[in-house]
C-alpha positions as CSV (number, residue, x, y, z in Angstrom):
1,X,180.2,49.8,184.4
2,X,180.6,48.8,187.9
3,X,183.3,48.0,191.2
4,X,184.3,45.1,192.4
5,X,184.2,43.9,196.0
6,X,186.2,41.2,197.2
7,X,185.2,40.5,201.2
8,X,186.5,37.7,203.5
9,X,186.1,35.9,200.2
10,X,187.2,32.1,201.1
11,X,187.5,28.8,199.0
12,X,187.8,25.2,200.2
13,X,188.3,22.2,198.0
14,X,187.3,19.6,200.5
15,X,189.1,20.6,204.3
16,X,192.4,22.3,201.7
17,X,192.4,25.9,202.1
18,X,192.9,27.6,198.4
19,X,191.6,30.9,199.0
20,X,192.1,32.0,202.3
21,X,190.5,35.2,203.4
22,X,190.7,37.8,199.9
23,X,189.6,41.2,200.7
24,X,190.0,43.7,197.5
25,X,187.9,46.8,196.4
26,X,188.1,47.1,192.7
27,X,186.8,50.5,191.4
28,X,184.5,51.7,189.1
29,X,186.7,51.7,185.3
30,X,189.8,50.3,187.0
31,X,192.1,48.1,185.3
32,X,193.4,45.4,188.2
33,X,195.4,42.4,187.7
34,X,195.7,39.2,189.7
35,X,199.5,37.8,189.4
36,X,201.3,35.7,191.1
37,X,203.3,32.2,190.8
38,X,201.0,28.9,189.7
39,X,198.9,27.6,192.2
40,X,198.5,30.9,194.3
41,X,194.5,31.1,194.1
42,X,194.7,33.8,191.1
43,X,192.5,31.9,188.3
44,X,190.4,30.3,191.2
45,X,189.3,33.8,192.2
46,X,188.4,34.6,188.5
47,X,186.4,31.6,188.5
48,X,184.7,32.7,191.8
49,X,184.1,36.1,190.4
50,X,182.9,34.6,187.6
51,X,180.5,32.3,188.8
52,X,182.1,29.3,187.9
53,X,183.4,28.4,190.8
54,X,181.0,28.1,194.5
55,X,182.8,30.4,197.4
56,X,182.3,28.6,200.7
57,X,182.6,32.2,202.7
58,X,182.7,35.6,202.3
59,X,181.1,38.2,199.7
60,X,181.6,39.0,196.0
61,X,179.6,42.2,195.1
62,X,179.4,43.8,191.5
63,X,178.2,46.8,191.3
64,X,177.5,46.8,194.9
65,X,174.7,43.9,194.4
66,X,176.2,40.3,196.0
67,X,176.6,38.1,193.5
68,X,177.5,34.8,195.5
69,X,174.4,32.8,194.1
70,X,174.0,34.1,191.0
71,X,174.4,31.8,187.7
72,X,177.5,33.6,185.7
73,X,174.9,35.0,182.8
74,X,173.2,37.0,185.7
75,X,176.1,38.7,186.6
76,X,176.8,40.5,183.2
77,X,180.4,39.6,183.1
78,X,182.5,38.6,179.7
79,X,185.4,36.6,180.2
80,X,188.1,36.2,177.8
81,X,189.7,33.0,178.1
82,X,193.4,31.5,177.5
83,X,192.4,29.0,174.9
84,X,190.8,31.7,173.2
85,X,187.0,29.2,172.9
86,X,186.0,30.0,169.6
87,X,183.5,28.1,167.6
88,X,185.5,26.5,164.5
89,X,182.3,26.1,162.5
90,X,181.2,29.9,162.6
91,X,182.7,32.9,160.9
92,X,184.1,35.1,162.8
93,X,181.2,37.4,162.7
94,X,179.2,34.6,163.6
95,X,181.9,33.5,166.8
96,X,181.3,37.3,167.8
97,X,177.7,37.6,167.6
98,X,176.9,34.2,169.5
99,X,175.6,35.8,172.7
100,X,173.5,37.9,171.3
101,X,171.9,35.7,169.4
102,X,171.3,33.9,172.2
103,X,169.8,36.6,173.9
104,X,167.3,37.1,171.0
105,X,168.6,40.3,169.9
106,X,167.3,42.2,167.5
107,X,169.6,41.3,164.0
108,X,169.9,45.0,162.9
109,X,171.3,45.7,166.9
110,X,173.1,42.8,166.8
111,X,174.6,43.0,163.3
112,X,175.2,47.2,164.4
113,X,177.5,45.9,167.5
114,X,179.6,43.0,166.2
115,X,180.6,45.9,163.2
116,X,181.8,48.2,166.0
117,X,183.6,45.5,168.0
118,X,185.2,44.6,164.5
119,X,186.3,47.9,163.9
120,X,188.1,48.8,167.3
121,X,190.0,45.3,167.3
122,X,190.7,45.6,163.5
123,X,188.5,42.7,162.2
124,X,186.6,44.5,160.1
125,X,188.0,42.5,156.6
126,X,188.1,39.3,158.7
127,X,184.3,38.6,159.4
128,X,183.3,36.2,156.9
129,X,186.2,34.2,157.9
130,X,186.5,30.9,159.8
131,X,189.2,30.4,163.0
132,X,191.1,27.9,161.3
133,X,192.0,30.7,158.8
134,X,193.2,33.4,161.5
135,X,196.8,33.9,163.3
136,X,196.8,33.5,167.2
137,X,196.9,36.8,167.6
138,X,193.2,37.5,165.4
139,X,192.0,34.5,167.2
140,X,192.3,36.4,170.7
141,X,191.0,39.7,169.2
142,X,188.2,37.9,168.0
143,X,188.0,36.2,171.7
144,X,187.8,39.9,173.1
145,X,185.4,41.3,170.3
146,X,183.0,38.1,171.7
147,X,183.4,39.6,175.2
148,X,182.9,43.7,173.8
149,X,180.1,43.1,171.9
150,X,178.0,41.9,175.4
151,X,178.6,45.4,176.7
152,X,179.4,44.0,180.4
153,X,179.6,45.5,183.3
154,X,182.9,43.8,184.0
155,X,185.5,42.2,182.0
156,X,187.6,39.0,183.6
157,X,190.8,37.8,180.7
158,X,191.9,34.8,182.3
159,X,195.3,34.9,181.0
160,X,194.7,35.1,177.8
161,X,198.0,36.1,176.0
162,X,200.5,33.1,177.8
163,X,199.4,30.7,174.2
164,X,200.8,33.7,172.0
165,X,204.7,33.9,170.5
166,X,207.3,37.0,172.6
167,X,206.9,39.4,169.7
168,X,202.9,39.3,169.7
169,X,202.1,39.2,173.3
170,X,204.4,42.8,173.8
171,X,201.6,43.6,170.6
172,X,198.5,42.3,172.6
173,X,199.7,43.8,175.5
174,X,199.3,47.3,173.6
175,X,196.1,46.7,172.5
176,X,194.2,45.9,175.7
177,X,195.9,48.5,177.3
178,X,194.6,50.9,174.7
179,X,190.7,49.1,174.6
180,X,190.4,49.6,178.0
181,X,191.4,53.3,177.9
182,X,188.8,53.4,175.4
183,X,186.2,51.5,176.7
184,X,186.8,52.4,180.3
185,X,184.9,49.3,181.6
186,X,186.0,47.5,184.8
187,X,188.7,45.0,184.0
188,X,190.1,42.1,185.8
189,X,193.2,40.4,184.2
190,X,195.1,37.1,185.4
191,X,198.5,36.4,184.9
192,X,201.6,34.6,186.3
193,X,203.8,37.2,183.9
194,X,205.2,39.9,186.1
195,X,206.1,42.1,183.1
196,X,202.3,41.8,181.6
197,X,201.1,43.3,185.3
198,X,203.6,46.3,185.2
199,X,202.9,47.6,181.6
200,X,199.0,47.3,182.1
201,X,197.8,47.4,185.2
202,X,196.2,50.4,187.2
203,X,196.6,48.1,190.1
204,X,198.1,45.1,191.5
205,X,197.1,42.6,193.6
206,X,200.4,40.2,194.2
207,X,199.0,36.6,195.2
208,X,200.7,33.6,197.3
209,X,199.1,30.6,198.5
210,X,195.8,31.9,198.7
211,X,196.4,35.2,200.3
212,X,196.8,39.1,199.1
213,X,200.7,39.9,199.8
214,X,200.3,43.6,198.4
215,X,198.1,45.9,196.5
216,X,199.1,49.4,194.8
217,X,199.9,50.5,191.8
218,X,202.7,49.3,189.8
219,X,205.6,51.6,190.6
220,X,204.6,51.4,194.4
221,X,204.7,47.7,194.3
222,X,208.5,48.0,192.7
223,X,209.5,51.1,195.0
224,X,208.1,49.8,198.5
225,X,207.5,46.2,198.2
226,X,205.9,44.9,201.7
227,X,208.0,42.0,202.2
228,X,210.2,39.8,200.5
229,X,208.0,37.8,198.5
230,X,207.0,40.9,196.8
231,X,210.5,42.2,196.2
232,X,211.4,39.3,194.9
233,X,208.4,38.3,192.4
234,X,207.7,42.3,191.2
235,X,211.0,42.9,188.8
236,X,213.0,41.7,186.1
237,X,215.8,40.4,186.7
238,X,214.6,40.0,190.1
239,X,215.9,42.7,193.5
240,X,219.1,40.6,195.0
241,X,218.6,39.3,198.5
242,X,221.8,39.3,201.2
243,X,221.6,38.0,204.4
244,X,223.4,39.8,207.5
245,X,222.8,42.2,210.0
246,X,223.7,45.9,210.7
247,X,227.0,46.6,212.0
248,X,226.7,47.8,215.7
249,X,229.7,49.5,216.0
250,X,228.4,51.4,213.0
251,X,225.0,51.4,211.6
252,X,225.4,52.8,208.2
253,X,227.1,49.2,207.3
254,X,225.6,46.5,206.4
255,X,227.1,43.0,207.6
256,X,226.7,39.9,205.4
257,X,227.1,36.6,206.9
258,X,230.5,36.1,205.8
259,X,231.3,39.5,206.9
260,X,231.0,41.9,203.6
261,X,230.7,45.4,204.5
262,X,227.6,46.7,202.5
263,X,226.5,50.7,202.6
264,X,223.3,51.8,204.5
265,X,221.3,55.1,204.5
266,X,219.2,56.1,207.4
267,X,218.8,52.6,208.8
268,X,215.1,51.9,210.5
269,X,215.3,51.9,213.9
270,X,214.0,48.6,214.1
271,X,216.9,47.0,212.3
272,X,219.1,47.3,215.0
273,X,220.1,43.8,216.6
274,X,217.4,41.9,214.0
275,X,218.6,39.4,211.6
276,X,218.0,40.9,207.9
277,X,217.5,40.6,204.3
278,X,219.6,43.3,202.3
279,X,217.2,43.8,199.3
280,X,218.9,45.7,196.5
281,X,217.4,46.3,192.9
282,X,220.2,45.5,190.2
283,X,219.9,48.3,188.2
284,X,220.8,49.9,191.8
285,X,224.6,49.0,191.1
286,X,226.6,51.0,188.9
287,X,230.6,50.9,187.6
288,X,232.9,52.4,189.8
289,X,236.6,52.4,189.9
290,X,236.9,52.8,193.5
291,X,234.1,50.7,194.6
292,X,233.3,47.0,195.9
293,X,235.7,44.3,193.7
294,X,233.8,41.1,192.8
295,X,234.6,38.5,190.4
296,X,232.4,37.9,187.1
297,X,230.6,34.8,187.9
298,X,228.5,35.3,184.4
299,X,228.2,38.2,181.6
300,X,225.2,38.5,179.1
301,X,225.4,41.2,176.4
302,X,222.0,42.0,175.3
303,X,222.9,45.2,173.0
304,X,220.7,47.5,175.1
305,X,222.1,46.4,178.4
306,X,224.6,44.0,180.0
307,X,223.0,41.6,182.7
308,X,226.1,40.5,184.7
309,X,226.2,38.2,188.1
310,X,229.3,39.2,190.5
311,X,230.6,37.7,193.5
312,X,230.8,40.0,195.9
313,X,232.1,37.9,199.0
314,X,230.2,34.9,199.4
315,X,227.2,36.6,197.7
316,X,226.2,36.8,194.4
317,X,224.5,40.4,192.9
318,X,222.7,40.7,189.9
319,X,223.8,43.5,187.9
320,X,222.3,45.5,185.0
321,X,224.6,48.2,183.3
322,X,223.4,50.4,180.4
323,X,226.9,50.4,179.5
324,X,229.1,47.3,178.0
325,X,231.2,45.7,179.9
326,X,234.6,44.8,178.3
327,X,234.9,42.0,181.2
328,X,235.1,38.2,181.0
329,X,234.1,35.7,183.6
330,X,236.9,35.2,186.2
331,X,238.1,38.6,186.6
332,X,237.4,41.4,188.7
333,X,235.2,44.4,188.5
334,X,234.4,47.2,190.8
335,X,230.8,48.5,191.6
336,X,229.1,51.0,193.9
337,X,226.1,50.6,195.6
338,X,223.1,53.3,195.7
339,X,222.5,52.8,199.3
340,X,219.4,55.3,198.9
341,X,217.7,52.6,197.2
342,X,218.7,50.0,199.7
343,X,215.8,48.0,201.1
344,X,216.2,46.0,204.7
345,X,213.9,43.0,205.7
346,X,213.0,41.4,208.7
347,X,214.6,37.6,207.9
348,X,212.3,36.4,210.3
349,X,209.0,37.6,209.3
350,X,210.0,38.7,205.8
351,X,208.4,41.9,206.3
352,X,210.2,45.4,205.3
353,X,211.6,47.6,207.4
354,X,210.4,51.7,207.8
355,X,210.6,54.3,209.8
């Protein structure tokens, strides 16, 4: 196993910028994901990592050896891909032990490793056989045994569950998580799905047009999200955004442009006199006889939790309430804000506000 060293990494296609300036240490056994919105520069910097893709600046170490130059089977990387790349004229067994053979390794070695890729990912009755006769869901496993089997230093999925149905990518989901607690091998994982980068990473690295927004952990990334490009793309339903400023005849209110009073706690200094961004989480906003009246805009009932949009002024909120909401569109219902969890924005720069 090995880390991962991202520095001053830059793409060009032509004089377009794709990847512009990408510094990120990856650590020895960690499990780091790439997400972020289409076009962002995620996949591209798989690819670079990979070797499939020339950088035209910057370094890419593994294992703290620089890898810029070297032909992807030098680098000993497996990549797992989306469209899972089996061959539909082998078995299984045959799909899994393809590199190997390649390699000219010994059958008894070869035969011993595919068996105990098989048996992690469950495959062990499905060897002899053929793609066409697996699910989506074995095809992918078999796509990862391919990868396990090369014992690599590093392991790159290239968003490899976004071809699979609801029900079996929260399963697939599960079962990576759990490989690479087993394996413990350096992981790096694209995806455009917020909700695949929460549950499984160790780390996040949040991507927009070509550039690192944040990295941290999950819940840091949901707790403190650096600006408002974060907030808004880490979170589901996503945090609600209010434009407006403090009140300067009283600081713990919050102004919105049409002039809604909003609670405050311990605004940043800085805030004072800026234009802002009121960034507030909807699970933030609870039921409350004697709080804010808004008027039901929409109500969705999911069983577990009601999902609700109220017009609070000339704002709409996103709400989630554990309870359910005997409400119906057009009338009014009463919330409270948990101004603890209140986050403030620079509108300008986008950039969060602290102490």
């Amino acid at each position: 196993m090995a880390g991962v060293q991202f520095a001053d990494v830059r793409k060009s296609f032509g004089t377009f910028p794709v990847i512009k300036g990408v510094n990120i240490d990856i650590a020895d056994g960690e499990f780091v994901i790439l997400v972020g919105p289409s076009g962002c520069g995620k996949s591209t910097l798989l690819r670079m990592l990979a070797g499939l893709e020339n950088i035209s600046s910057g370094e890419i170490k593994i294992g703290g050896r620089v890898v810029n130059t070297l032909p992807p089977k030098d680098r000993d990387i497996a990549m797992v891909f989306q469209n899972y790349a089996l061959y539909p004229h082998m078995t299984v067994q045959q799909n899994m032990g393809f590199s190997l053979m390649l390699n000219k390794a010994p059958k008894a070695e070869a035969e011993k490793r595919v068996k105990y890729a098989a048996g992690i990912l469950g495959l062990d009755k499905l060897l002899d056989r053929y793609p066409r006769q697996l699910s989506g869901g074995q095809r992918q496993r078999v796509a990862m045994g391919r990868a396990i089997v090369r014992d690599p230093e590093v392991f790159l999925f290239d968003e490899p569950l976004s071809n699979l149905d609801a029900k079996l990518r929260v399963a697939m989901r599960a079962e990576i998580k759990e490989l690479h607690q087993r394996l413990k091998t350096t992981t790096v994982y694209v995806t455009h799905d917020q909700i695949e980068a929460m549950t499984m990473a160790d780390k996040i690295v949040v991507m927009h047009d070509g550039i690192v927004e944040q990295v941290g952990t999950p819940l840091e990334l949901y707790d403190k999200p650096a600006n408002l490009f974060v907030g808004g793309f880490i979170g589901s339903p996503a945090m609600n955004m209010i434009k407006g400023k403090l009140d300067p005849e009283n600081p713990a209110r919050f102004l919105t442009t049409d002039g809604t009073a909003l609670p405050v706690v311990n605004p940043p200094a800085a805030a004072k006199g800026r234009e802002l961004v009121y960034g507030l989480r909807p699970e933030y906003i609870s039921l409350d006889a004697n709080g804010l009246p808004g008027e039901i805009v929409v109500l969705e009932p999911t069983g577990y939790e009601t999902h609700l949009t109220l017009r609070l002024g000339g704002s709409d909120l996103t709400c989630v309430f554990r309870e359910r909401v005997n409400a119906r569109p057009g009338e009014t219902l009463r919330v409270a804000i948990d101004a603890p969890h209140v986050h403030l924005f620079d509108a300008e720069t986008g950039r969060r506000l602290t102490d």
